[in-house]
C-alpha positions as CSV (number, residue, x, y, z in Angstrom):
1,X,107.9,114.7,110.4
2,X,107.8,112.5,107.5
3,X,106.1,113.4,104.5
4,X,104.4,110.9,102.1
5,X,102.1,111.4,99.1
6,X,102.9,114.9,99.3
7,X,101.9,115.1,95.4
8,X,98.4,114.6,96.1
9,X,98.1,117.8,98.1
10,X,100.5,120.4,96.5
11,X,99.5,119.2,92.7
12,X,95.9,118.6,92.7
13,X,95.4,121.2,95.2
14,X,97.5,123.6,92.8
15,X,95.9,122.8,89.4
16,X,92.4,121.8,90.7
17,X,91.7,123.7,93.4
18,X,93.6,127.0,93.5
19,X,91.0,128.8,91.7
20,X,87.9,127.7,93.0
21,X,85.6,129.7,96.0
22,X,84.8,128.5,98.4
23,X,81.8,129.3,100.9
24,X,83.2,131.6,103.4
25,X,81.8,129.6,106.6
26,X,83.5,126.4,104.9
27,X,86.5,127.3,104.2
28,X,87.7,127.9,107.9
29,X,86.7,124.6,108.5
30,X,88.8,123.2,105.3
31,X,92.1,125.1,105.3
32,X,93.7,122.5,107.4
33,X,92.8,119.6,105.2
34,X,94.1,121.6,101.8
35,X,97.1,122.2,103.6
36,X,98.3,118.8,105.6
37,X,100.4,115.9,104.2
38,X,99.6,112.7,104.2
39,X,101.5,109.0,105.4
40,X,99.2,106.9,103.5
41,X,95.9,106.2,101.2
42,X,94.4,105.6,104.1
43,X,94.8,109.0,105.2
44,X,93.4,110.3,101.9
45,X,90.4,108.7,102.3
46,X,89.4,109.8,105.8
47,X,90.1,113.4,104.5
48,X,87.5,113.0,102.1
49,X,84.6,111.4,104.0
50,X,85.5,114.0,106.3
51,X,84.9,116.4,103.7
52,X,81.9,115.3,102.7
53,X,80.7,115.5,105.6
54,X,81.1,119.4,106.2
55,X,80.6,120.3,102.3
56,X,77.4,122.2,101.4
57,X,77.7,123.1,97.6
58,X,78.9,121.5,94.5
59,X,82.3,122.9,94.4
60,X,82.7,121.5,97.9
61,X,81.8,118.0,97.8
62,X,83.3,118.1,94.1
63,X,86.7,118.2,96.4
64,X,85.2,115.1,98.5
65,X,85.3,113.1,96.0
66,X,88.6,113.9,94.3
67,X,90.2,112.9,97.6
68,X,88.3,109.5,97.4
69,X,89.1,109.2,94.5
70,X,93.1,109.5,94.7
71,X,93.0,107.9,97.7
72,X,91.1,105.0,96.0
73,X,92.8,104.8,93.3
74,X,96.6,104.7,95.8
75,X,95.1,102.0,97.7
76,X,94.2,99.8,94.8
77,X,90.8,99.9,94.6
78,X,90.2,101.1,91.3
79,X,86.3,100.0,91.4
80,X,85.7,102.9,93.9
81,X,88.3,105.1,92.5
82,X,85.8,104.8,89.3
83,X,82.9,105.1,91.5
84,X,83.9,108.3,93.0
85,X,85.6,109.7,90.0
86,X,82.8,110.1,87.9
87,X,81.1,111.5,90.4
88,X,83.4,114.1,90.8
89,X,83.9,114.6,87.0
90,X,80.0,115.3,86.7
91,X,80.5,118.3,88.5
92,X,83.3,119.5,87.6
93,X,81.6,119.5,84.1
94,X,78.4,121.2,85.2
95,X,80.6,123.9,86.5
96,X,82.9,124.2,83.5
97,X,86.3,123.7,85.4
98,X,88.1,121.8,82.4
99,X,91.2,121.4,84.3
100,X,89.3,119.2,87.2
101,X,88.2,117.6,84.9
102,X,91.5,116.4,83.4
103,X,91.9,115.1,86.2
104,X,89.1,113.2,86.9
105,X,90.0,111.7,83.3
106,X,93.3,110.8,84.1
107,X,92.5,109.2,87.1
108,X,89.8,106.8,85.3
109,X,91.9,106.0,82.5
110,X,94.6,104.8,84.6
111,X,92.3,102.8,86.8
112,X,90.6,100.9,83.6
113,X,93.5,100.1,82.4
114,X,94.7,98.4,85.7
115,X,91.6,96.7,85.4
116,X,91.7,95.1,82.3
117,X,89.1,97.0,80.8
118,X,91.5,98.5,77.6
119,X,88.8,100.2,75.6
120,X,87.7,102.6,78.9
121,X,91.3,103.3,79.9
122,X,91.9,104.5,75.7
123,X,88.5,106.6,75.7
124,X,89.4,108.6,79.0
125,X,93.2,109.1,78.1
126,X,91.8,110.4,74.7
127,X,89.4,112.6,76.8
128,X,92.4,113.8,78.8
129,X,94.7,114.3,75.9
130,X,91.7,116.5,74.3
131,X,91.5,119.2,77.2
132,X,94.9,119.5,77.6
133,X,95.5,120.5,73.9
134,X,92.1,122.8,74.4
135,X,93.9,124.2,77.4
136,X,97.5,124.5,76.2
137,X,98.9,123.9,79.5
138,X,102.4,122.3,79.5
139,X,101.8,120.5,82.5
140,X,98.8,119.1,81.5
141,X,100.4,118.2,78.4
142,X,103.3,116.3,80.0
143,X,100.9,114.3,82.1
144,X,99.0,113.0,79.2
145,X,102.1,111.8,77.5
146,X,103.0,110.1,81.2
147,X,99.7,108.5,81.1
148,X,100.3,106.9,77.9
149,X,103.7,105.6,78.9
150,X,102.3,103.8,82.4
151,X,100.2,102.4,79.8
152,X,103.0,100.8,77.7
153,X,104.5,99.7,81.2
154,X,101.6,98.3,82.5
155,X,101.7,96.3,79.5
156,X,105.4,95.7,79.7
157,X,106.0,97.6,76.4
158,X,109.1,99.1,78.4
159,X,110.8,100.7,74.8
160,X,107.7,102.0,73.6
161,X,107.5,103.8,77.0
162,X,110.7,105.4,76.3
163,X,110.0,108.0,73.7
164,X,106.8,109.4,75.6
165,X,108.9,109.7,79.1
166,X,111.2,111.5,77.1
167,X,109.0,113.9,75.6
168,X,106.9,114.4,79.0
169,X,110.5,115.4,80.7
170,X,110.5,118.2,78.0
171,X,107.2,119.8,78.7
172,X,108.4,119.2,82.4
173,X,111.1,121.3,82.2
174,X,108.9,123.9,79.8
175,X,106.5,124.0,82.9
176,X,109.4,124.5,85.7
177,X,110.4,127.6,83.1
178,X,106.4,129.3,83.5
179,X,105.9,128.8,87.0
180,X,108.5,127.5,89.2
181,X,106.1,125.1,91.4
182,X,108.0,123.0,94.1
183,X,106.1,120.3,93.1
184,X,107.0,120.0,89.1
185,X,110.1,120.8,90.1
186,X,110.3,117.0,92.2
187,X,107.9,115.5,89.3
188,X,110.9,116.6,87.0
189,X,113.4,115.1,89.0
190,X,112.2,112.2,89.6
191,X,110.7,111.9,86.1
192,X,114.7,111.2,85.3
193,X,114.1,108.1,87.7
194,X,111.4,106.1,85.7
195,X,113.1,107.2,82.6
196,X,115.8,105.4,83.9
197,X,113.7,101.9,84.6
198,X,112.6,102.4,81.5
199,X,115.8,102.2,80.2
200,X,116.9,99.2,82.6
201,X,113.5,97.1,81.3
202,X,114.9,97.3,77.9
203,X,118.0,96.2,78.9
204,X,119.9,99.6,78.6
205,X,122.0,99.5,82.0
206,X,124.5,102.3,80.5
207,X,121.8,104.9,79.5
208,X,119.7,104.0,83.0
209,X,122.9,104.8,84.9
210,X,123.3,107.7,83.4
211,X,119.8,109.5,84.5
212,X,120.5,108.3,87.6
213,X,123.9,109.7,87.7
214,X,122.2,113.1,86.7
215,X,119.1,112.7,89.8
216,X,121.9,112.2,92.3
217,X,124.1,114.9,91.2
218,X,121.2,117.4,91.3
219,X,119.1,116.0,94.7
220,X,120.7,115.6,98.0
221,X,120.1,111.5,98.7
222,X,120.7,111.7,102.0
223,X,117.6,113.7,102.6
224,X,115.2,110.8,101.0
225,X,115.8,108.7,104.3
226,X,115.3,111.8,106.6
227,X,111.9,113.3,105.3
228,X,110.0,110.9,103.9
229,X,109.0,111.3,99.8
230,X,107.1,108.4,98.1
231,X,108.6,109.2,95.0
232,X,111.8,108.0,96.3
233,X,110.5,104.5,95.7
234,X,111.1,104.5,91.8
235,X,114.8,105.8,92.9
236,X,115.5,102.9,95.5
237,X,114.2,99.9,92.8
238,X,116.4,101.8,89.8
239,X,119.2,101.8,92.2
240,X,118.0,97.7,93.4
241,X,117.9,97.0,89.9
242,X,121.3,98.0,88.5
243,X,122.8,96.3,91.9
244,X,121.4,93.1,90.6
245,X,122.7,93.7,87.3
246,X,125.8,94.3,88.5
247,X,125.7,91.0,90.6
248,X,125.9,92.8,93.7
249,X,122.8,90.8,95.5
250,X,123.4,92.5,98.9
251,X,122.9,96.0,97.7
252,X,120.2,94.8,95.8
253,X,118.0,93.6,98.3
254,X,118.7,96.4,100.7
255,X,117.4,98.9,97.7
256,X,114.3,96.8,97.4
257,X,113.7,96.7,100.8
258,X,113.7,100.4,100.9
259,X,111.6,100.7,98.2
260,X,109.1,98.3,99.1
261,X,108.3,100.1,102.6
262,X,107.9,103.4,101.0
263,X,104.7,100.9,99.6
264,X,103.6,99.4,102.7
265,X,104.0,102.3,104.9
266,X,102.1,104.7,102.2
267,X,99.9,101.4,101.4
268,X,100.2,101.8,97.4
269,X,98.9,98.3,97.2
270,X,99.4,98.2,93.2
271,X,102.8,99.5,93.6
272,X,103.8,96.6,96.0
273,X,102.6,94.2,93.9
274,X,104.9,95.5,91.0
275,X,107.5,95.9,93.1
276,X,107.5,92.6,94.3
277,X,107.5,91.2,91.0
278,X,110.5,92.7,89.9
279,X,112.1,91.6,93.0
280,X,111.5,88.0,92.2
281,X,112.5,87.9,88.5
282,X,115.8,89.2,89.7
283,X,116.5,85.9,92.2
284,X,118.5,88.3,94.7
285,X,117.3,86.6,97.4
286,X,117.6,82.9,99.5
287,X,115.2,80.9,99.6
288,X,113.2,81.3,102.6
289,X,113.1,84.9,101.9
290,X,112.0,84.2,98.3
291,X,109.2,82.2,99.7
292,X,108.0,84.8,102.2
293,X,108.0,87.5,99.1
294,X,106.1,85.0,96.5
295,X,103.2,84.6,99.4
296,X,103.4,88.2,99.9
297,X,103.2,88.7,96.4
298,X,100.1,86.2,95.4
299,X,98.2,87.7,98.2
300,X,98.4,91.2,96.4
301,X,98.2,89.9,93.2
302,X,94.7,87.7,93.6
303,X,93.3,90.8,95.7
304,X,94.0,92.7,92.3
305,X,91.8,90.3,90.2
306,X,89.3,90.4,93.2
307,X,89.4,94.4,92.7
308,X,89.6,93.7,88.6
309,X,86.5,91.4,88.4
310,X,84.3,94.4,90.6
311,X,85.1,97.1,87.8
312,X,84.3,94.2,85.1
313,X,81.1,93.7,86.7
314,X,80.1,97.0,87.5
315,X,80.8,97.6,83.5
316,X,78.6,94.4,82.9
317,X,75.7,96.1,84.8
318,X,76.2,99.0,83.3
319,X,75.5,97.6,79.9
320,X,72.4,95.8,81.1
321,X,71.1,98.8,82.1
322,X,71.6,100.5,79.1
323,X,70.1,97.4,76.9
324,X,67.4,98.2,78.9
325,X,66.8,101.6,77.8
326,X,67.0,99.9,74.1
327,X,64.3,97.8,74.5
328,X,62.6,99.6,71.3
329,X,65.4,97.9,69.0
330,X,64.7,94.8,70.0
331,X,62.1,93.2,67.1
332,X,65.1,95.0,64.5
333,X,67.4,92.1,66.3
334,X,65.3,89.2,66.2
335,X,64.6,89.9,62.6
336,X,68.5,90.4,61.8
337,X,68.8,87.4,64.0
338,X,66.4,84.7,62.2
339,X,67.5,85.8,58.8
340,X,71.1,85.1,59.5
341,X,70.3,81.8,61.4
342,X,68.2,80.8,58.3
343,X,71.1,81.7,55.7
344,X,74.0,79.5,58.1
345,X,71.8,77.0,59.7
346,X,72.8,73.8,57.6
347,X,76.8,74.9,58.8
348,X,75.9,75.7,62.1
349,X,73.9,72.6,62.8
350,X,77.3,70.5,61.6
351,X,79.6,72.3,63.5
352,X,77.6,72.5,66.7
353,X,77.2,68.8,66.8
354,X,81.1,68.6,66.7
355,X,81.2,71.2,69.2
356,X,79.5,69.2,71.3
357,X,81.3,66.3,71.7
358,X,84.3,68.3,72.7
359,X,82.6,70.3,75.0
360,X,81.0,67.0,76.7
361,X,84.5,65.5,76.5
362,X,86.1,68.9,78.5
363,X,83.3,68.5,81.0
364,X,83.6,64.6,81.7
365,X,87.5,65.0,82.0
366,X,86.7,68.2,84.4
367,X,84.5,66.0,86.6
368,X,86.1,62.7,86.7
369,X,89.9,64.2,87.1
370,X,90.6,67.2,89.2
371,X,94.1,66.6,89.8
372,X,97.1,66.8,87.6
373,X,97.7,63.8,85.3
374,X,101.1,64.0,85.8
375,X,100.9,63.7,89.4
376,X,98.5,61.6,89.5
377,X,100.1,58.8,87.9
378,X,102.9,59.8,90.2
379,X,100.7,60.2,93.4
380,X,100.0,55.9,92.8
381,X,103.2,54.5,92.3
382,X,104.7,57.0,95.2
383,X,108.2,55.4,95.5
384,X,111.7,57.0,95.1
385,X,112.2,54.2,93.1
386,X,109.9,54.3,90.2
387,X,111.0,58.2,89.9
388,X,114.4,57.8,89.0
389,X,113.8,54.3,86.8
390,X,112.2,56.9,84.2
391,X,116.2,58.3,84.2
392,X,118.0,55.4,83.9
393,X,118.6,56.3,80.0
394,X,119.4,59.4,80.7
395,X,123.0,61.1,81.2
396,X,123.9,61.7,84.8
397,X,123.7,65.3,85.2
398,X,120.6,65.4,86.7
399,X,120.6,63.1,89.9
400,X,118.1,60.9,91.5
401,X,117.9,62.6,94.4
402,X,117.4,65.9,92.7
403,X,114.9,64.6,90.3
404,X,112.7,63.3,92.7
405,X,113.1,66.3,95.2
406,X,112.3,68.7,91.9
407,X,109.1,66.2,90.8
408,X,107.6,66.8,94.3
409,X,108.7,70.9,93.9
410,X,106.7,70.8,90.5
411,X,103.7,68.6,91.7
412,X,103.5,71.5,94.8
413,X,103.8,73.8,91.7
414,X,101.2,72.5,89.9
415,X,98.5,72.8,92.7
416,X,99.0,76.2,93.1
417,X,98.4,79.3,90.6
418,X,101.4,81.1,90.0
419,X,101.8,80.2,86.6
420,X,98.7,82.9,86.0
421,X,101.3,85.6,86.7
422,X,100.7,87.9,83.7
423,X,104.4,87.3,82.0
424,X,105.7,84.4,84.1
425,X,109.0,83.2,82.6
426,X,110.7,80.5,82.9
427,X,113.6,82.2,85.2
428,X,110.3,82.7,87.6
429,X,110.0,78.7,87.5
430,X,114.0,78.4,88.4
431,X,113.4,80.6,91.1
432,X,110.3,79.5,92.7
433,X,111.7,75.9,92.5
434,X,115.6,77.3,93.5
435,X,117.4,75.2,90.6
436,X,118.6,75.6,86.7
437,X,117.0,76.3,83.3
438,X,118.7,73.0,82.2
439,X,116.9,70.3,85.3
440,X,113.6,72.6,84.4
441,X,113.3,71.7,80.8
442,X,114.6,68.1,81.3
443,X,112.3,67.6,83.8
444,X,109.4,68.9,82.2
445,X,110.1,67.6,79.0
446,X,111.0,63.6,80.2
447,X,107.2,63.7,82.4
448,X,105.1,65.9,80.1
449,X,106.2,65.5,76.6
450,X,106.3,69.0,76.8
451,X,108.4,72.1,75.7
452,X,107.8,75.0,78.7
453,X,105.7,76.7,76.9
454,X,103.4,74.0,75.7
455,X,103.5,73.3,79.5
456,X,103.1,76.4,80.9
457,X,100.3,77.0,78.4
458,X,98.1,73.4,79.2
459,X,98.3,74.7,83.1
460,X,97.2,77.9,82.2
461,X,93.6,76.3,80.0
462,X,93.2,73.9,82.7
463,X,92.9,76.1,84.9
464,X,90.5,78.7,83.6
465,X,88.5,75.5,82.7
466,X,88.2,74.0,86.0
467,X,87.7,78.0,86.9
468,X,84.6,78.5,84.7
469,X,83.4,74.7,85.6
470,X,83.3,75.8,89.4
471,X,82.3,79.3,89.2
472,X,79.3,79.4,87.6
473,X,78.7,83.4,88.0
474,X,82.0,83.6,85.4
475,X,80.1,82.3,82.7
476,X,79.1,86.6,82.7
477,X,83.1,87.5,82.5
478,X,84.3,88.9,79.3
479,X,87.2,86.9,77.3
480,X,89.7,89.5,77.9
481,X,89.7,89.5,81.9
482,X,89.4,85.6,81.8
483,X,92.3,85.7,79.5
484,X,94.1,88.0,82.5
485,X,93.0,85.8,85.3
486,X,95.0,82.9,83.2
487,X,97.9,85.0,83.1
488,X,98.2,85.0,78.9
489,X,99.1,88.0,77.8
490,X,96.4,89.2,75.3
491,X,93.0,87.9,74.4
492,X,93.8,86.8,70.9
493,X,96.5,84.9,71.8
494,X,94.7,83.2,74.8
495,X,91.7,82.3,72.1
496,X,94.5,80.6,69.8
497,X,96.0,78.0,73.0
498,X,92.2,77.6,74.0
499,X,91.0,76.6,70.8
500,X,94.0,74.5,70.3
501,X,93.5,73.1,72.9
502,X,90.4,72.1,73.7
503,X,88.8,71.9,70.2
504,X,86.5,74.2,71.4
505,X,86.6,78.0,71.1
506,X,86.6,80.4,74.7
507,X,83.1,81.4,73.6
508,X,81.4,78.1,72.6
509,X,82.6,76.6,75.7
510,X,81.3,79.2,77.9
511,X,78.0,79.9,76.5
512,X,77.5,75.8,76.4
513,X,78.2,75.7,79.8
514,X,76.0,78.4,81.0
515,X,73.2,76.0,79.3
516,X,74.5,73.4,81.1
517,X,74.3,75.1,84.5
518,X,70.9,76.5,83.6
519,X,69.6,73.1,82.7
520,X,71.0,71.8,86.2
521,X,69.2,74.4,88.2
């Protein structure tokens, strides 16, 4: 039988729960859940309602919840993985079992961070970090410095990633030399795998090889496709990757496609999503398969922003509660408050009239224009003809027909929202609209005036205006996710294009038009 997600059961169950007791007229009940392997998340989950369900004292539904919350956190669902994390991790504390609660740290660091919510992800890894020093376990110690490079590759800091992959190989191999556990021995092995797409992110195909050279010679390959490992996954897009590299497209996709059923099958919906990605940038495919992965892939990718804004609002909710509770600060405030209003008032009052006229300007534009300029001048003078007039100066490179055909690609391209892709490039554009880097920029430039970026950028504003202008419940939404929804890769830089912009900074416009929305109801 095939065996998935096997790291779930013998790690966790190693490290968390080898040393724990367990109620003698439970534990018949449980040995077979401990001891089975799972095919997918979904599994996971069902092993820990069912757990719950039989569990009597702390230390049992303790267990519960770590299930739910690995299973969660596989499946992508990193609001309930949170949920059921802390849970967990309040018990583990109340019982003093530091090790659990490692885990339960690692766990919620790794799903803040997929959420956007940087500042969480940084306390818990620094949480994590702390017990496993306090501990001295190599293991633990190894998994910390793994932690922090997902980070840096979440982020797409692939070289920063590097040195810490490297270093958590070492105390690897220092844990393998203590206690020879099957399972750090695979962590180990494959640990030599994401080294290696490290290495092929920052564009090091020779050293990448090279830990993949040393994998195969020390793992039998054949066996990946026999029993079923969901490790193998980072193996097969290594493999994928260097294929493309090395202009071998068929290869290539038949990697990926390996790779990306390990996801499905094990229904690692965040892993799918990433792998998907990468599949794209590479342009390996034809076009009616690209087509079928870039649905695929925007179908992942807005249920990830779905699953981001729940963890932003539970945070938000969070904090109203706890403004609640410090109510008896609140005179301390207003006094603050109407002392610095007095001292700025003559500044303010100028700069909010200002303010006010762009922000009146942003909404009336909004309102009376919810298509694409560019398309809509297009969209009234429809003709082939008036197309390719605008090219009549221009060299013959680019054809007529392959203007207009490309004009009617971007217009499509326009209406859609894959230029929020965190780290959409301009080889993402070539692909989705199968042609060149040279017809892109031409054809941007000659109908928006517009270097890519500029473009890119004015898409990107647009559309978190029109976002917040629709959706009034985002008016709540903290810069930084609205910044991710966009697709710009940090806040401050998002806050720079907006301003520019519009005139207008993220936060004026925002807090003006929740007045404006308040007024209207």
């Amino acid at each position: 039988m095939m065996k998935v997600l096997k790291i779930v059961i013998c790690l966790f169950t190693l490290i968390c729960f080898g040393q724990n007791s367990i109620n003698d007229n439970v534990y018949i009940l449980k040995t077979d859940i401990y001891q089975k392997s799972f095919k997918s998340s979904t599994q996971i989950i069902n092993e820990g309602e069912k757990m719950l369900k039989i569990s009597h004292t702390d230390d049992e539904v303790s267990k519960g919840y770590f299930y739910l919350f690995v299973g969660y956190y596989l499946k992508g669902n990193f609001s309930k993985s949170i949920f059921y994390a802390k849970k967990a991790d309040l018990l583990f504390l109340k019982n003093n079992k530091e090790k659990e609660h490692f885990i339960a740290c690692y766990y919620l660091s790794l799903s803040y961070h997929k959420s956007g919510i940087l500042q969480k992800a940084t306390q818990y890894l620094n949480e994590a970090e702390k017990t496993a020093q306090k501990l001295d376990d190599s293991y633990l110690l190894a998994m910390t410095l793994k932690l922090k490079a997902i980070s840096l590759e979440d982020e797409k800091r692939f070289s920063e990633a590097i040195p810490y992959r490297v270093r958590c190989n070492s105390y690897l191999k220092e844990s393998i030399e203590k206690k020879r556990s099957q399972f750090i021995i695979s962590e180990f092995a494959f640990a030599r795998c994401y080294l290696a797409f490290d290495y092929l992110m920052a564009g090091n195909l020779q050293e990448a090889k090279k830990q993949i050279s040393v994998f195969e010679s020390n793992n039998d390959i054949s066996q990946m496709s026999e029993g079923f490992n969901w490790r193998s996954e980072i193996y097969y897009v290594c493999k994928a990757v260097i294929a493309a590299k090395e202009k071998d497209k068929i290869n290539a996709a038949d990697y990926f496609d390996k790779a990306i059923d390990i996801a499905r099958k094990s229904e690692m919906d965040e892993r799918l999503t990433v792998l998907l990605e990468q599949r794209l940038k590479l342009n390996i495919d034809t076009s009616e398969k690209r087509e079928q992965l870039f649905a695929e892939f925007i179908k992942h990718k807005d249920h990830s922003k779905k699953e981001n804004i729940k963890v932003i609002n539970g945070e938000i909710s969070r904090q109203d509660v706890n403004l609640e509770h410090q109510k008896e600060y609140k005179y301390i405030f207003i006094v603050v408050a109407v002392f610095l209003s007095v001292g700025v008032l003559v500044f303010k009052r100028r700069k909010r009239k200002k303010q006010k006229v762009y922000f009146e300007e942003i909404i009336k534009e909004l309102e009376s224009n919810k298509k694409h300029e560019i398309f809509d001048k297009l969209e009234e003078d429809t003709s082939e003809e008036a197309i390719l007039t605008c090219s009549e100066s221009k060299s013959n490179d680019l054809l007529d027909a392959t203007k207009f055909d490309l004009l009617k690609k971007l217009e499509r391209f326009e209406k859609g929202k894959a230029f929020t892709a965190k780290n959409f490039t301009k080889s993402t554009l070539v692909s989705i609209l199968d042609t060149n880097t040279k017809y892109i920029n031409r054809i941007i430039k000659e109908h928006s005036g517009k270097s890519y970026n500029d473009y890119i950028n004015d898409l990107r504003i647009k559309y978190i205006l029109e976002y917040l202008h629709e959706n009034p419940e985002s008016c709540k939404y903290k810069l930084t996710h609205l910044s991710e929804l966009a697709g710009f890769s940090s806040h401050s830089y998002f806050t720079k294009v907006f301003t520019k912009k519009t005139k207008i900074t993220p936060s004026k416009f925002i807090s003006s038009l929740a007045e404006k929305n308040k007024n209207v109801d």
